[in-house]
Backbone bond lengths (Angstrom), bond angles and torsions (degrees), N, CA, C in turn:
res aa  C-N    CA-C-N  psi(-1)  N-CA   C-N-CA  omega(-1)  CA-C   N-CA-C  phi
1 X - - - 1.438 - - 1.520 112.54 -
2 X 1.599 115.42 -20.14 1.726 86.50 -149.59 2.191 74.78 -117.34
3 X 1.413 108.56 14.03 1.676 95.43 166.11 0.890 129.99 -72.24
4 X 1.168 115.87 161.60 1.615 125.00 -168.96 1.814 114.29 56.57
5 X 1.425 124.32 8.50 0.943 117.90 -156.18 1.686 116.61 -126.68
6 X 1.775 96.89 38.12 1.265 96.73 -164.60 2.176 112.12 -78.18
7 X 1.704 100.83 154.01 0.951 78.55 161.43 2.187 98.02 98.63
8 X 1.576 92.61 -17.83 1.910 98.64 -166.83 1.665 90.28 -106.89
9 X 1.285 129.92 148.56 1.383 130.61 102.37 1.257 155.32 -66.32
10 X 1.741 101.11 127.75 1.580 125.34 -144.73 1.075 100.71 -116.89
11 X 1.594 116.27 144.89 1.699 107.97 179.37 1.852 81.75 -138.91
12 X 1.551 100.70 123.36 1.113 120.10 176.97 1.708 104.59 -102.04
13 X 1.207 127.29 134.22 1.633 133.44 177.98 1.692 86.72 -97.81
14 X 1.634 111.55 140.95 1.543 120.21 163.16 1.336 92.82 -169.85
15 X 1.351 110.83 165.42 1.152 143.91 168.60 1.411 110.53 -45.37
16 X 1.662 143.28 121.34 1.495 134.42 149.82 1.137 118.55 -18.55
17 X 1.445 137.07 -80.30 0.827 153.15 -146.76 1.646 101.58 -67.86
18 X 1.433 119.03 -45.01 1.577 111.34 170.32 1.301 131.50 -66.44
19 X 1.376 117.61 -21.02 1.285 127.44 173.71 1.678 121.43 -77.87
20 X 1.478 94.83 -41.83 1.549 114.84 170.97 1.772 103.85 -58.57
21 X 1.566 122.50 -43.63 1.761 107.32 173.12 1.189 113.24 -97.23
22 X 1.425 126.15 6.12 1.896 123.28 159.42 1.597 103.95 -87.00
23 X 1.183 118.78 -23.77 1.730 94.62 176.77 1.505 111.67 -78.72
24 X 0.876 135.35 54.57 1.530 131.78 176.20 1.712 93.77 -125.36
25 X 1.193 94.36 -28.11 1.416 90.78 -171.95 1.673 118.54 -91.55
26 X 1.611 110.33 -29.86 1.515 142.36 179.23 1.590 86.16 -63.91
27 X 1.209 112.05 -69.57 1.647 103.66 -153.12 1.966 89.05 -141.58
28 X 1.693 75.79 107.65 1.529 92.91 179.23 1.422 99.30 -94.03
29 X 1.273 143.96 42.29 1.629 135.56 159.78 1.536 101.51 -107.84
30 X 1.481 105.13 -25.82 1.720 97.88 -173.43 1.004 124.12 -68.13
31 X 1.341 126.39 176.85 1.451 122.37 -155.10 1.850 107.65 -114.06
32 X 1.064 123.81 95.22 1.762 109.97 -166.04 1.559 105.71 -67.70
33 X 1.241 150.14 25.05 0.983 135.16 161.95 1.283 96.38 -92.34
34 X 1.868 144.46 -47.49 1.195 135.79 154.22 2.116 129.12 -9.54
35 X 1.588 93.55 -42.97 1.469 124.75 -162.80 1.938 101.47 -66.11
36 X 1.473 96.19 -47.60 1.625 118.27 -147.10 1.869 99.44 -110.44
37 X 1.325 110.79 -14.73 1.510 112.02 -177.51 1.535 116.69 -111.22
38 X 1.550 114.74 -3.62 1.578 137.39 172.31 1.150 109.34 -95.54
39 X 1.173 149.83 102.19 1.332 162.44 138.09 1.628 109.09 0.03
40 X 1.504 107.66 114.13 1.747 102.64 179.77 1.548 102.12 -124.50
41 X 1.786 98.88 95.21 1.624 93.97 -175.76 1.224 111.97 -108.32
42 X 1.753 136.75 155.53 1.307 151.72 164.40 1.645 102.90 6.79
43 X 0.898 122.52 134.96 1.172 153.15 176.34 1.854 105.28 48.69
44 X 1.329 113.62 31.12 1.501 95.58 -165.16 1.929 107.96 -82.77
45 X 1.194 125.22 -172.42 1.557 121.24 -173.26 1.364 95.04 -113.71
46 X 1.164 124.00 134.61 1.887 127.98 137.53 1.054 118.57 -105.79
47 X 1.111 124.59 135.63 2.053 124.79 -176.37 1.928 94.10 -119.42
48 X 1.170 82.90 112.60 1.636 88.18 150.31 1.495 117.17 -112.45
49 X 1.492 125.06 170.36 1.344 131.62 172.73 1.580 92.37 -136.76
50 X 1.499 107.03 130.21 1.862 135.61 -174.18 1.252 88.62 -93.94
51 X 1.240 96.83 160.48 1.409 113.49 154.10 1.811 115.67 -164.04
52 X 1.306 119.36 133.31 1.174 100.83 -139.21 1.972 81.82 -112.68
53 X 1.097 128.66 165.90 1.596 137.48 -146.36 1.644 93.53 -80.56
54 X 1.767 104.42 -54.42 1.427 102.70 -168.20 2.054 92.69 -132.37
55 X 0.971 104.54 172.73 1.732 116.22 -169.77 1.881 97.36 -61.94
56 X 1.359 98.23 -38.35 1.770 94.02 -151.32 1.855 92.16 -106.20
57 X 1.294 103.36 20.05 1.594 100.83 -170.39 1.604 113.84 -95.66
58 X 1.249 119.80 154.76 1.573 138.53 -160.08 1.114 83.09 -71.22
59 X 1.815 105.37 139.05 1.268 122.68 -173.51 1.568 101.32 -73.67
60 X 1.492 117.45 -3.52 1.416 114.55 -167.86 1.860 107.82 -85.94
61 X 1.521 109.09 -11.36 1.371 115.26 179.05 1.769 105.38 -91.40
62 X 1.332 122.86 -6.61 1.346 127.89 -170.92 1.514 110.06 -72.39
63 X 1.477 111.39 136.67 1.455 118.26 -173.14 1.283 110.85 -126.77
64 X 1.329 115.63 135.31 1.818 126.06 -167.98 1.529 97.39 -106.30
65 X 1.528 87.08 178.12 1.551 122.24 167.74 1.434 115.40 -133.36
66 X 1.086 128.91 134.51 1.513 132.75 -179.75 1.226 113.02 -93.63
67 X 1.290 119.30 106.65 1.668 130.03 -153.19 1.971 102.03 -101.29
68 X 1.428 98.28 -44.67 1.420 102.46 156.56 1.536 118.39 -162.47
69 X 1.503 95.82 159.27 1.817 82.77 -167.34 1.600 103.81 -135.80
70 X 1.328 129.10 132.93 1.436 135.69 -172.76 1.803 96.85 51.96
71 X 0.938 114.39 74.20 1.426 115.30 151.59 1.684 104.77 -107.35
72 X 1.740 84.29 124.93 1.857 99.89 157.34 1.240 115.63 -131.46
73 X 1.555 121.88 52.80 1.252 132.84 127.90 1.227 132.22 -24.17
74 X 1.131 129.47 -50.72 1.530 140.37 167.36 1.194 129.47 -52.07
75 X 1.711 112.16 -28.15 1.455 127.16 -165.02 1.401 109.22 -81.22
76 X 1.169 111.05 126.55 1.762 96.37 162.57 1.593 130.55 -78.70
């Protein structure tokens, strides 16, 4: 999803629960007790920002930051 697409904002829809066990791998500085002790309910937002090592490199070497995670701010 996010090839060829440097430089864009992307809003990917998934499941909580999948995003919550791919960031361990996205951004290995974060802390997973943060991940598993924050409440991730129906429709909430997480923003990460990637960044990938070199321009032409496998999105599988790309490393994030967790900018926000389970926000339901939005919800009424």
């Amino acid at each position: 999803m996010v090839a060829g697409r440097d430089g864009q904002h992307l809003v990917i829809v998934s499941h909580g629960g999948i995003v919550g066990a791919s960031l361990k791998d996205v951004c290995p500085d974060l802390d997973p007790d943060l991940i598993w002790t924050v409440p991730n309910r129906n429709c909430a937002v997480t923003e990460l920002e990637l960044h990938a090592e070199h321009p032409d490199a496998d999105i599988s070497t790309a490393r994030g930051v967790l900018k926000r995670w389970a926000d339901c701010g939005h919800l009424a």
